[in-house]
SEDREN-748916 format. One record per residue: x, y, z of N, C-alpha, C, O, CB in turn. Coordinates in steps of 0.2 Angstrom, whole numbers, plus 5000, padded with zeros to 4 digits. Glycine has a CB too. Layout:
XYZXYZXYZXYZXYZ
...
// end
This chain:
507652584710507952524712507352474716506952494720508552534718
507452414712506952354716507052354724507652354726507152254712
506552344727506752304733506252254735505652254735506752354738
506652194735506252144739505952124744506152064743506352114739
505752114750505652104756505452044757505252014752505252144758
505552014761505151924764504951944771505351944776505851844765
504451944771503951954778503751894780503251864779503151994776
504151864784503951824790503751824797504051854801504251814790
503351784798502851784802503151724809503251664807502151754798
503251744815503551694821503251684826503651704831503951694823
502651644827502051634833502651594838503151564836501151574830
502251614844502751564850502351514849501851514846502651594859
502751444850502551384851501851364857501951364863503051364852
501351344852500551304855500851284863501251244862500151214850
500751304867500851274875500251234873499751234871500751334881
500751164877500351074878500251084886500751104889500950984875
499751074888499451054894499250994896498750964894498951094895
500050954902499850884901499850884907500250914911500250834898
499150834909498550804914498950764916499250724912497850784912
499250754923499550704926499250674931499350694937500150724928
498950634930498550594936498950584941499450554940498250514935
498950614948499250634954499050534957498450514959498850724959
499550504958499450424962499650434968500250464969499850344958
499150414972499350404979499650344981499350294984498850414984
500350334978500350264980500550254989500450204991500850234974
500650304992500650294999500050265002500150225006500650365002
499250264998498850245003498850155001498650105004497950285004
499150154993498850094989499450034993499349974993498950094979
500150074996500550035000500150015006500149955007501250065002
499750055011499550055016498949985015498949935018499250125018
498650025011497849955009498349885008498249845012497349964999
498849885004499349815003499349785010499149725011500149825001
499649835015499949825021499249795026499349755031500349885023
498449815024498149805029497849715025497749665029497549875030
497849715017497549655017498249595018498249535018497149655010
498649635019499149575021498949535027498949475027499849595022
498849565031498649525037499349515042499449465046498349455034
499849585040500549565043500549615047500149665045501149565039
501049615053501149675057501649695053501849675048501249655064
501849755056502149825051503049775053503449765048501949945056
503049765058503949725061503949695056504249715051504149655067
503449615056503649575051503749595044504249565041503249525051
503349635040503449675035504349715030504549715025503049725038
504449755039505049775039505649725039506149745037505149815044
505449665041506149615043505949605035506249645032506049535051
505649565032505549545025505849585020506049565015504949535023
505849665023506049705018506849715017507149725012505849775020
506949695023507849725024507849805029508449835028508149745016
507349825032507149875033507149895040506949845044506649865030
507449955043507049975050506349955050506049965044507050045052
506049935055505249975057505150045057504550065055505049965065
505550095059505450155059505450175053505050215051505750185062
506050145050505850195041505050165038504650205036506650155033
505050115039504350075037503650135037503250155033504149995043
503850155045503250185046503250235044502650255043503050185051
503850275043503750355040503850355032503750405029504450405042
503850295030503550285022502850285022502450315018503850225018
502550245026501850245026501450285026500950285022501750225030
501850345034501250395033501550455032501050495032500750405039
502150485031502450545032502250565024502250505020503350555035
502050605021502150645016502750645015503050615011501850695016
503050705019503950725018504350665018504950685019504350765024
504150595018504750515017504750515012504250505008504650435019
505450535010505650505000506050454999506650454998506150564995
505650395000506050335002506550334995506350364990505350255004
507050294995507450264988507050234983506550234986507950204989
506950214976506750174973506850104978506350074980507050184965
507350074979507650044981506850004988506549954988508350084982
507150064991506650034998505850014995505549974997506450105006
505750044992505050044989505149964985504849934989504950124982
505349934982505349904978505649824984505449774983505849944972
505949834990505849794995505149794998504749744998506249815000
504949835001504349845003503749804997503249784999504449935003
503849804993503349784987503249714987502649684986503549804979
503949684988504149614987504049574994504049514995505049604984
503949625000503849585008503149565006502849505007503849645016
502749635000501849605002501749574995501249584993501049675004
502149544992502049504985501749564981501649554975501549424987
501549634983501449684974501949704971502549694973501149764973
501749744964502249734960502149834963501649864965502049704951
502849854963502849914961502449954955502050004957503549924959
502549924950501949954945501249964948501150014949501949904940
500849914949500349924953500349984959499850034959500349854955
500749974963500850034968500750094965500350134968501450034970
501150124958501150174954500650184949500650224944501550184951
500250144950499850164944499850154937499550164933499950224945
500450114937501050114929500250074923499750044926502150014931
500250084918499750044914500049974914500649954915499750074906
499449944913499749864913499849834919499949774920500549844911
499749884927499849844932499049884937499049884943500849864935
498749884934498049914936497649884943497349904948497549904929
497949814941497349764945498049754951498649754949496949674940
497849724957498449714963498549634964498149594961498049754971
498949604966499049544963498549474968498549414967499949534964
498049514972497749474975497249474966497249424962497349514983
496949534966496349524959496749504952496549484946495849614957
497249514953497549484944497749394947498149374943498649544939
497649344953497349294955496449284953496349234950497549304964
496149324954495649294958495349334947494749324946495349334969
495649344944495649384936495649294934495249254933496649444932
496249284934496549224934496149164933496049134927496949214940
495949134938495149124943494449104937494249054935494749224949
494349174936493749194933493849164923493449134919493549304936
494549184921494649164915494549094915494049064913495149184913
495049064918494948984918494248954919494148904915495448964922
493848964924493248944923492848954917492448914915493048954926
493049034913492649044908492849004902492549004897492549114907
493548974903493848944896493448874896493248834891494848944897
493348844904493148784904492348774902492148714899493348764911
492048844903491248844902491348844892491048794889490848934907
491648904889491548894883491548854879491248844874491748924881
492048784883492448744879491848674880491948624878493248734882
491248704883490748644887490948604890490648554890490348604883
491548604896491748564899491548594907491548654908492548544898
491448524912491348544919492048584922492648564921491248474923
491848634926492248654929492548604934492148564937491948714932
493348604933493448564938493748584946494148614948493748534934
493248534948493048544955493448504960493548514966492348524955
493648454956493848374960494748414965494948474964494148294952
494948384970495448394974496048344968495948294965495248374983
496648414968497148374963497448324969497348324975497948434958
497848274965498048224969498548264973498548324973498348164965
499048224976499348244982500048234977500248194973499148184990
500448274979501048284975501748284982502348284981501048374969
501548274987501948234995502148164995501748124991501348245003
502548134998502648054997503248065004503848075003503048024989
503048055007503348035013504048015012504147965008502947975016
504548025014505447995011505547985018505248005023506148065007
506147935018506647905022507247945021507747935025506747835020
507348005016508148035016508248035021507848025025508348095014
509048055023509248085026509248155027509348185022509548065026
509248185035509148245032509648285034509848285040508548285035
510048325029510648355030510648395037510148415039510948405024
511148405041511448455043511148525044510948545049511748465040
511448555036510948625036510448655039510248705042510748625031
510048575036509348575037509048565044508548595046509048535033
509448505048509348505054509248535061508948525066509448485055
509748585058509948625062509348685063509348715068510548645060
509148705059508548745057507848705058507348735057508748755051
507748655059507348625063506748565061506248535063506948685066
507248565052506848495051506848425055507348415058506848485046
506448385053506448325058506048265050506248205050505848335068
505648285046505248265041505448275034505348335032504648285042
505648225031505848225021505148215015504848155016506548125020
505048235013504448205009504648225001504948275000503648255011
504448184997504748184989504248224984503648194985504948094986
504248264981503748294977503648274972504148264968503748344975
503248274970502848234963502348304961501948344964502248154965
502648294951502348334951502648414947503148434945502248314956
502248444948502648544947502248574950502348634949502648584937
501848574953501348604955501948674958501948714954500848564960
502148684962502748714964503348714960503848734962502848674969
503348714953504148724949504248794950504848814948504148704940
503748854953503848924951504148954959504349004961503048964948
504148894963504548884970505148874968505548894972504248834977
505348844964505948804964505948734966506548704967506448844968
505448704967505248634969505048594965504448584964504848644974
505548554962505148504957505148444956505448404960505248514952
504748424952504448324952505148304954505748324951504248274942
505148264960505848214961506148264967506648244971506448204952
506048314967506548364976506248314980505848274980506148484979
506648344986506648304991506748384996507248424996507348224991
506048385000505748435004506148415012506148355014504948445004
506448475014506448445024506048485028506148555027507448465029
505648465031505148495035505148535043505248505049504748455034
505048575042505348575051504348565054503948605052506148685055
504248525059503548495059503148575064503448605068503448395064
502648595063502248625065501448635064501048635059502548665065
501248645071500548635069500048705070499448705069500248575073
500348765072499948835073500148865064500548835061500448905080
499648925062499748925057499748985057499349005052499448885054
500049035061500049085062500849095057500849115051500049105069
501449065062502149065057501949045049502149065043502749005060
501649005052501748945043501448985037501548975031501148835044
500849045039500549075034501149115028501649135030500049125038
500949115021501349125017501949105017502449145015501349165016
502049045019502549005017502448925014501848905014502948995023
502848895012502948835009502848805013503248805017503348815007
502448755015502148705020501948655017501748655011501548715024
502148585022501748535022501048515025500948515031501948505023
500648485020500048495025499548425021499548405016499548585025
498948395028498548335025497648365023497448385029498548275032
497548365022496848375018496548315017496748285012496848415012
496048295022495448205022496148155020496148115015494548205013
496648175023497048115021497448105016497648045015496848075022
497648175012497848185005498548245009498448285014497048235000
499248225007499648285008499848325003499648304997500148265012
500048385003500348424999500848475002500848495007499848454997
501248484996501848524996501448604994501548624988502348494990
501248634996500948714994500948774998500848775004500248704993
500948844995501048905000500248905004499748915002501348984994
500448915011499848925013499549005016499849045019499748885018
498849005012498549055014498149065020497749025021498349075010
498149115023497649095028497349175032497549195037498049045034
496849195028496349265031495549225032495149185030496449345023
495649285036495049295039494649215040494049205039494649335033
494949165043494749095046494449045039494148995039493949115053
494849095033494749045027495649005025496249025025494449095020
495448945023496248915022496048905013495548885010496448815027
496648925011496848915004497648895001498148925002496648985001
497648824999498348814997498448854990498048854986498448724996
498948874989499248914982499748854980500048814984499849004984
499748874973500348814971500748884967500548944968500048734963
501348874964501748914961501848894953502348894949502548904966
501148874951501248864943500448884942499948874945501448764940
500448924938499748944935499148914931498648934929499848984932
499448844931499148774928498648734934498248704932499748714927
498848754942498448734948498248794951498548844953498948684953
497548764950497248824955497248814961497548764962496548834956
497048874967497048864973496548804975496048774972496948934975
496848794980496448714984496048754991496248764996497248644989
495348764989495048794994494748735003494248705004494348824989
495048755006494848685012494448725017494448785018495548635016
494048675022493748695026494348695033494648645033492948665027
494448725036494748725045494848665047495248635050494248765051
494148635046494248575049494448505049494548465054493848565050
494548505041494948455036495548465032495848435027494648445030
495748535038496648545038496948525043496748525048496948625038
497448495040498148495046498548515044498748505038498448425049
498948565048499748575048500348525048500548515053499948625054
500448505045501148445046501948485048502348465051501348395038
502048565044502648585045502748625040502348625035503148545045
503248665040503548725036504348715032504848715035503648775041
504248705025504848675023505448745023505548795020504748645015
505848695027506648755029507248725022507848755022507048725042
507048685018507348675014507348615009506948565010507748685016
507848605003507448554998508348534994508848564994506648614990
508248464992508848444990508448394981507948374981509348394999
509048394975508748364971508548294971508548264977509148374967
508248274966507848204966508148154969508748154969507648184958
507848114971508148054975508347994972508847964974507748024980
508047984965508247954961509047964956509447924953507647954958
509048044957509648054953510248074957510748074955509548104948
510048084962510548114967510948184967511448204969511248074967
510248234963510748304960510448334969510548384971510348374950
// end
């Protein structure tokens, strides 16, 4: 009698050994938090946040904050979560994917043989007569000014809004917020920056660069507490 056999052979499965880059993103929130230039309160109030939880995310190892808090926390210092983690695509922190930003556009302007432009953009402020609602008064504006312009459309502020200002001149509150302000007698509607005894206006369209000024050729006019549609249309 034939017999047939089938001799088969069953190796265990190639063990994959996968390298996980361990991210700290605890210290890369902490670095956020130091170049912010904020105290840890104001941070927490932006967040929605105790102070105390703030801080035992910061430094406790054992804080397993929510996705949730994490993702507040990101949005008080303007980073992206991604960046925090490590995530591909989010490598650079949003100060250097600015200042990325920065360096292309001059290099587009150099290839293209054109002067970098240098000149101060016009002033996109216009003084108004509105009336200023209620809402707004009450919260402490006193000053209407009409925008011209987009420089700000990524604020929600666009050609034809009508801004209410509540007036101040320290620039401690007013830092990273929407302000009004005069430069050699030029006004603008722009987020202001303000580290290390340098002033920088931000616009909210990636079309205007930052407006680098000296201290001494700034004025504070005020902090917009709110914005009503174009004056010409009445939205």
């Amino acid at each position: 009698m034939e017999v047939k056999a089938t001799l088969s052979w069953h190796f265990p499965a190639t063990p994959v050994l996968f390298l996980v880059k361990e991210v700290d993103w605890r210290k890369r929130l902490r670095d956020a938090v130091v170049r912010s230039g904020r105290k840890q309160s104001w941070i927490a109030k932006e967040a929605g946040i105790a102070p105390e939880t703030l801080s035992r995310v910061l430094t406790s190892s054992l804080s397993n904050p929510s996705f949730d808090v994490v993702i507040r926390i990101a949005r008080a210092l303007n980073e992206s979560v991604g960046w925090l983690l490590d995530e591909r695509g989010f490598s650079l922190s949003t100060d250097e994917q600015k200042q990325l930003r920065e360096v292309v556009r001059f290099l587009d302007d150099m290839l293209a043989g054109a002067t970098p432009h240098r000149e101060r953009p016009e002033s996109n402020a216009l003084a108004a007569s509105a009336e200023i609602p209620r809402a707004y008064h009450v919260r402490g504006a006193r000053l209407a000014y009409e925008t011209s312009g987009d420089a700000m459309s990524g604020a929600g502020i666009l050609d034809g809004d009508v801004v209410y200002v509540r007036p101040m001149r320290g620039t401690r509150e007013a830092n990273s917020r929407v302000v009004v302000c005069r430069v050699d007698d030029v006004e603008y509607i722009r987020v202001l920056d303000v580290r290390a005894g340098r002033v920088r206006l931000l616009s909210r369209n990636d079309r205007f660069a930052p407006i680098d000024v000296e201290a001494s050729r700034f004025e504070l006019i005020g902090i917009v507490v709110g914005r009503t549609g174009a004056l010409a249309t009445g939205k």
